[in-house]
N, C-alpha and C positions, 0 to 999 in steps of 0.2 A: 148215706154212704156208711161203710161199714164199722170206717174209723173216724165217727164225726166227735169232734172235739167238745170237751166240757171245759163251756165257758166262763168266763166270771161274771160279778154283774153289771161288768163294764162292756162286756162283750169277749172278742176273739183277743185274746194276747198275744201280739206279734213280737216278733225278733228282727233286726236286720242286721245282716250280716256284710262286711263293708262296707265302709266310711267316705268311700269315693265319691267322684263325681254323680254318678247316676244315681246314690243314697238317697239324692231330692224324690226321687218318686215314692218316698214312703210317708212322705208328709202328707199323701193325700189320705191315709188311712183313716185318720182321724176324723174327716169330713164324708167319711159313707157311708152310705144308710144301711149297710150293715155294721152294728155296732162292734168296735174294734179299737183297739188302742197300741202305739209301741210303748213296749214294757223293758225290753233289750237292746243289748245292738252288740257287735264283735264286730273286732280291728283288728289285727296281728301289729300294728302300730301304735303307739304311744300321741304321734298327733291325730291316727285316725280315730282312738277312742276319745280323745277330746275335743273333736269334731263331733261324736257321736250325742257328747253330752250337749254342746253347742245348739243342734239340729234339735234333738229331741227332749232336753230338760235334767235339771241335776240329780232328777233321781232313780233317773233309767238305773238298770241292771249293766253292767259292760262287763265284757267279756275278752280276751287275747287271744280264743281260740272256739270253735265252733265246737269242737268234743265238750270243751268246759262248758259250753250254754247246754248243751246235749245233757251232760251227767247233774249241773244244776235244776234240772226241769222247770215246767212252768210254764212253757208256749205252746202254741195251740199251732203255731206256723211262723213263718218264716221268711223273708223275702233276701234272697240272694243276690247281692248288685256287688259280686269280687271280680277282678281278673278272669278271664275267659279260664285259661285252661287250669283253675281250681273248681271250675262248676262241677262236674264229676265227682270227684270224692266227698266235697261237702253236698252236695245233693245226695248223695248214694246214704251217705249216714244219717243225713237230716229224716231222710222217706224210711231208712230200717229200724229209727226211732220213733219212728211214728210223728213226726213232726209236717204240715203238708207244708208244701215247697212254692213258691215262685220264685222262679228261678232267669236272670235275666239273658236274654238271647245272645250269644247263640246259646243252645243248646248245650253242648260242646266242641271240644277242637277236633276229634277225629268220631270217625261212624260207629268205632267200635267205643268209646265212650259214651255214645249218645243213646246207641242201644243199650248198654250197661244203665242208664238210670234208669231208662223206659221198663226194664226189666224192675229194678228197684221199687219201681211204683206199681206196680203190675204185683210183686209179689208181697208187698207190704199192704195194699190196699189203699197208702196213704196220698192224698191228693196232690199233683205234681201241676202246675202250671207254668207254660213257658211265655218270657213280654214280649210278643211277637207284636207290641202293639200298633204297628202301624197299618194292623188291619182294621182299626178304628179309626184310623185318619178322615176326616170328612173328603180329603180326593179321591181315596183309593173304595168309600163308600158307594161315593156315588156312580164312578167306573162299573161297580158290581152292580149299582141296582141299572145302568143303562145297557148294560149286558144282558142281565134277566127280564130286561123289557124287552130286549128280540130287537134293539135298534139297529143292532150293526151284523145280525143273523148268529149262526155258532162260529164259535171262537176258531180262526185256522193258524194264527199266529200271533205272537207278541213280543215287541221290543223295546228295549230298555237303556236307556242312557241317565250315566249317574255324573253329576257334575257336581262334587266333592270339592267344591270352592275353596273351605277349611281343612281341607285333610291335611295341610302341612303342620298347622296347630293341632291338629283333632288325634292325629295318626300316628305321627314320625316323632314327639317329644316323650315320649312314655313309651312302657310295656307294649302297647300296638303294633311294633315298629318291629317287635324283635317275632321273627318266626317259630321261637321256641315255646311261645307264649302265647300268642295269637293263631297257628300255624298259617292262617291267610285275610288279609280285609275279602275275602270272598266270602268270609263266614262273621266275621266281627262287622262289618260293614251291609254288605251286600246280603245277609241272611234276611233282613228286611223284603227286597225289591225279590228275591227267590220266592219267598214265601206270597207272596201279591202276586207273581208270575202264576204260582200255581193256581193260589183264589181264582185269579178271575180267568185262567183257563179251564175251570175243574180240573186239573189232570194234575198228574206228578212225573214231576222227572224222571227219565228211563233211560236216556244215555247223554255224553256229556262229552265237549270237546273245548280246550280250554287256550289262549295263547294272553302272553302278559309282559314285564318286566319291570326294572327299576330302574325306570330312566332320567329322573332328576334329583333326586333327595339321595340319593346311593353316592353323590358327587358333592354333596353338604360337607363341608371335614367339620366343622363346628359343631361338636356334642358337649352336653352336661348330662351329669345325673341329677335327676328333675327327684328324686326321694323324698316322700313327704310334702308334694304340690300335686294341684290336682290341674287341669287343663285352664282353670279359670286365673291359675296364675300368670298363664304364659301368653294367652289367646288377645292376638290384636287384629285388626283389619290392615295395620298400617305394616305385618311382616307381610312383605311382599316389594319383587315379584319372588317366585319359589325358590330361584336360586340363591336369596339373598336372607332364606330363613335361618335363622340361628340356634344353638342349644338344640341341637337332634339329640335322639336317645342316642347311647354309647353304642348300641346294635340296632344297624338300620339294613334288615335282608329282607321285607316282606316288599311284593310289587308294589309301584305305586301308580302300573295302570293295567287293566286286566278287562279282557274279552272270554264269553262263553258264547258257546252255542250247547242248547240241548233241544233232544227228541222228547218230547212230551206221550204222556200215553194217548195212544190212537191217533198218533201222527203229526200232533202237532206239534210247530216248532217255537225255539223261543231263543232269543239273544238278549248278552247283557252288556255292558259296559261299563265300566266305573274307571275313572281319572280324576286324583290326586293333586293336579296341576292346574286347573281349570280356574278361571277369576270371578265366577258365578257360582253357586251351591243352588241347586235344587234338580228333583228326579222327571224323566218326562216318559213317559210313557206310551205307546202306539201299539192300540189292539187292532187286528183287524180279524173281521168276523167274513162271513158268505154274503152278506146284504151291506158292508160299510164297514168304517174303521171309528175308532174315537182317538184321544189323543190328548192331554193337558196339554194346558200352558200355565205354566206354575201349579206349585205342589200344595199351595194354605191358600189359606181367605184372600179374595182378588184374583186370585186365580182364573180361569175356563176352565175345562172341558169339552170339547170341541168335536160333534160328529157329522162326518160328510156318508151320505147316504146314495148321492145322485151322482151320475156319470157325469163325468168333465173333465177339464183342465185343470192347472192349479185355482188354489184362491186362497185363501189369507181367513174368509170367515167360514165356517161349516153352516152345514145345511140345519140344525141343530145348536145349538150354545148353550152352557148348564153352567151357573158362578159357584166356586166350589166359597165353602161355608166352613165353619171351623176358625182358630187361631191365625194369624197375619206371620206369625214367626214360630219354629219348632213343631214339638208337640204333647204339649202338654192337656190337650182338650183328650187325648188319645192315652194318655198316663192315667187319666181319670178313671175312663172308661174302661182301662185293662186291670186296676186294683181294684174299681169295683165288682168288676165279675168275677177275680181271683174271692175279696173275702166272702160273695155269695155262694160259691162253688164249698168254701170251705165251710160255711157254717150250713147252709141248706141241701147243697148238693144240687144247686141249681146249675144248669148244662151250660158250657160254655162256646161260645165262637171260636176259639184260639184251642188248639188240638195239639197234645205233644206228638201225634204223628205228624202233623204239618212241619213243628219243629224240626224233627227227625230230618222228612225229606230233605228241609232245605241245608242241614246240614251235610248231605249226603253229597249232593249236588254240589257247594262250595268246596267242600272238603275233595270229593275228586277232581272239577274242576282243577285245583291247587296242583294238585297230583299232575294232571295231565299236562298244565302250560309249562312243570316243572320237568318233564320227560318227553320233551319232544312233541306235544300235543296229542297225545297219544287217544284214542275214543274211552270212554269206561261206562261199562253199565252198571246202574245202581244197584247195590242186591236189596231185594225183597224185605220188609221188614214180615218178623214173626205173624201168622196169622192170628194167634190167640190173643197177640199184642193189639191186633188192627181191631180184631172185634170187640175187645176188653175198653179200651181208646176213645173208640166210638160211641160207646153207649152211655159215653160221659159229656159227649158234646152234642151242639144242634147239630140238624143238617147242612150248614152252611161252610162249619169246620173244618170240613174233608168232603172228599170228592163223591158224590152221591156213589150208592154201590152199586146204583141201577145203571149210574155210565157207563160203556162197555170201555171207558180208555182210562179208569177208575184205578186206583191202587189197590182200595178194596174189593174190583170186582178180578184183579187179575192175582190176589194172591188168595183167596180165597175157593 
């Protein structure tokens, strides 16, 4: 790559920038076999930089502000884990300093943001990766490779239900909760299951119609400002049932249960779901191809997989069974796998699976979605990302990234 970084002889010198919850993903840096170390870290907080030192040792570098690590130099890159809707401007600076980015999903909060970095990187040359990582989940692996085996014919449809067991702890007590901040869990949340939607359809989103609202946490009166805690202060199994959760953020406008429907390119279709209220957490999934459907049962280790191929009635087992593999809780086998191919990308320019056009779409999708359950359900088609973006993009990742160009229901066969 054009702006490949010079290393020390420790390897890549990284930065991380907020102190939060999701900071733990940078602990894996240290243990991948591209040699790499954190050297930095940036808070805008006083207990987040002293978390920082906590996490990663007393003689980190720390920082108050991202310009300040910026004008000190010294990084090779950077892993972004702030606030949703600060990803924009610290990405946009971190890439026109030449700094390469991983930058934590979403994307950002609006399309016209998300294309603003994509441009950033595009005209900086400098490496931008987004943590879409739950394309490395061993469920959503093997969905894809039972696809590419032809077991359930080509993809005509897929559907999505998200049972968000935690969202009352995970959502509603912090910045999440506030729509000026997050602008929707359709994008904070659900950018994940968009992005998986596409994968295993090859296709991208092409129009979008959305319905939702705030039907049980909006009726919370019990708020605190949680300032200075991170989720693991608050999170129990035993707040419950949802009406009964306490300490909401001071601004609770974002939905806490949201339906999409979208037109996939070349016709296929796709629904989602996500609810906030639910007494179970975990995602399920139903593809249905021309020859058969699959479908999990649980989303980690213990899991199925499940595909029915033969004509029948109901039944309980599929004609097929696959035990999904990976971690029993979270996903942390899938944190590895995403910072590993970020510091190869950066130091080799080794291609990756995870595509800031992928990124892109799925924020495209959520973000109008929002728009539309907020207007009446109104339809919206997605506009087109730049073509010199798609082809620049592409030539950075496998083929498995993005929608092959050979598809005719392809993003890059139709904007090209």
């Amino acid at each position: 790559m054009s702006n490949a970084p010079a290393t020390t002889p420790t390897g890549l010198r990284v930065a991380v920038i907020g102190t939060g919850q999701r900071a733990y993903i940078a602990e894996h840096v240290a243990a991948s076999p591209t040699p790499a170390a954190i050297v930095a870290a940036v808070d805008t907080t006083e207990i987040g930089r002293s978390r920082a030192r906590q996490m990663f040792g007393d003689d980190l570098d720390v920082f108050d502000s991202h310009q300040a690590l910026i004008a000190q130099g010294g990084v090779d890159a950077a892993i972004v884990t702030t606030p949703d809707w600060t990803h924009k401007e610290i990405a946009v600076d971190l890439l026109r300093a030449g700094i390469a980015v991983y930058l934590e999903k979403p994307l950002a909060i609006t399309l016209d943001d998300a294309d603003a970095v994509l441009q950033a990187a595009y005209e900086s040359r400098t490496p931008l990766y987004v943590g879409h990582n739950f394309r490395h989940a061993a469920v959503v692996r093997l969905m894809h490779e039972i696809i590419e085996r032809g077991e359930i014919g080509a993809v005509k449809s897929v559907w999505v239900r998200h049972f968000v067991g935690n969202g009352g702890d995970y959502y509603f007590k912090d910045w999440h909760a506030d729509r000026s901040r997050v602008n929707t869990l359709l994008l904070q949340k659900a950018s994940h299951d968009i992005d998986v939607v596409h994968f295993l359809a090859g296709a991208y989103t092409r129009r979008v119609v959305a319905m939702g609202d705030l039907a049980v946490y909006g009726e919370v009166e019990d708020r605190e400002d949680r300032s200075g805690q991170t989720m693991a202060d608050w999170f129990s199994y035993d707040n419950w049932p949802p009406e009964a959760q306490r300490g909401l953020n001071p601004v609770v406008d974002v939905e806490d249960v949201s339906m999409m429907l979208m037109t996939l390119e070349g016709g296929i279709t796709a629904s989602y779901e996500q609810c906030h209220f639910t007494p179970d957490y975990w995602r399920n999934y139903t593809v249905i191809g021309t020859h058969g459907r699959l479908e999990n049962i649980g989303d980690t280790a213990g899991g199925t997989v499940k595909v029915w191929n033969r004509r029948r009635t109901w039944s309980t087992e599929g004609d097929a069974e696959y035990p999904i593999a990976g971690v029993e809780e979270g996903h942390a086998d899938a944190d590895v796998d995403t910072m590993n191919e970020f510091l190869a990308f950066v130091a080799d320019g080794t291609p990756t699976t995870l595509s800031p056009i992928a990124a892109r779409q799925a924020v495209a999708a959520g973000a109008l979605a929002a728009h539309s359950l907020r207007n009446g359900s109104i339809p919206l088609d997605v506009p087109p990302l730049d073509p010199t973006l798609v082809e620049y993009f592409s030539s950075l990742t496998t083929s498995t990234a993005t929608p092959s160009s050979t598809a005719p229901h392809s993003l890059d066969a139709a904007t090209r």
